[in-house]
Structures are given as C-alpha cells and as structure tokens.
N, C-alpha and C positions, 0 to 999 in steps of 0.2 A: 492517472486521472488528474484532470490542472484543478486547481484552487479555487480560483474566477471563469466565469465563461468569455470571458474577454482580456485578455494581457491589456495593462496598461506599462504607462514608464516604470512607474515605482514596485511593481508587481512581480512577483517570481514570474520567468517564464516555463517552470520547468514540473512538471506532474509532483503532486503532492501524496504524501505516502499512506498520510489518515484518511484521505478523501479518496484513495485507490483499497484500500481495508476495506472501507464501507461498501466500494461498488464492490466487493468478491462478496460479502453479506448480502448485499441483493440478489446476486448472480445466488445463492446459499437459497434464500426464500424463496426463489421462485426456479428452482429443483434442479439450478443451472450449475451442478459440483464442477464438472470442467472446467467449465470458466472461471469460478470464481478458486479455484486450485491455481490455477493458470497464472490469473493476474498476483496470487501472494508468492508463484515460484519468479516471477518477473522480479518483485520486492526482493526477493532471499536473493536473486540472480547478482544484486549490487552488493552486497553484504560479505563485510570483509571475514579473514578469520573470526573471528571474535564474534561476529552476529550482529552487532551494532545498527541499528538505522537511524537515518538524519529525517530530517524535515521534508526535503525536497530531491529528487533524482535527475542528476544532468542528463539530459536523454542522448547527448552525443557521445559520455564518455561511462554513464552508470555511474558515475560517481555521486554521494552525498553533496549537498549544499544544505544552507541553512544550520540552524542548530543541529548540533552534533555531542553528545548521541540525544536523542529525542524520544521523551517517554510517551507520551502520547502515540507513537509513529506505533513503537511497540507496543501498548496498549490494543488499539485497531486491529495489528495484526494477531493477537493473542486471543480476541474475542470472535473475529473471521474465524480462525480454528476452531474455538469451540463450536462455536454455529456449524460448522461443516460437520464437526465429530457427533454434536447433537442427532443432526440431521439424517444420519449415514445410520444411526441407533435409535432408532423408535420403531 
C-alpha cells in the first residue's frame, strides 16, 4: 500500500509497510482473514533471515528502502497479528 495517493518528486515511489499493516487490519475487521493474511505474507515475503523490515518495499526487487530496520513497520505488523488472532478466538 503507497504512502500518498499520488507520487510526487520528493516522494517514495514505493508501497509503505505501516500503511500495508493497516490495510491487512481492515481486511481483519471486516471478516476479510485471507486477505489481510495475504498482504502481511507479501511483507514477510521481503524479509531477510533475521526478520527485519524497512520503511518502504522496492516493488521490483522486494528489497527494503528507507529506514532500516524500522520499528514502526514492526509495530503494524505485530498489532495486524494480533487483530487476526483476536479475531479467529471469540
């Protein structure tokens, strides 16, 4: 999921990792587990040994950009999980 809805010059062109967390949370509230599964195995899919994620994801080569490693990014993805696991147990 990009940052802006519009790339400018100065602008990442490249999907952002907190802002793709969030959409799998939506996908999460409105009963959508696949998808919102889907888009944090895309996130894990760039994720070197270590587990590490950056800011931003080059979409040509899955590689990080931006800050590296980036707690935020991991934050997102850690609270998408929960919301999934909540969700899966009520």
């Amino acid at each position: 999921m990009y940052r802006y809805k519009l790339q400018e010059k100065d602008r990442p062109n490249h999907p952002f990792v907190l802002c793709s967390s969030w959409l799998s949370r939506v996908y999460t509230l409105l009963g959508r587990q696949e998808d919102a599964l889907a888009v944090l195995e895309k996130i894990a899919d760039s994720c070197g040994p270590l587990k590490l994620l950056g800011e931003n994801i080059d979409s040509k080569n899955s590689m990080f950009l931006g800050n590296f490693p980036q707690g935020f990014a991991h934050a997102g993805v850690v609270m998408a999980l929960k919301d999934i696991y909540d969700k899966a147990n009520k």
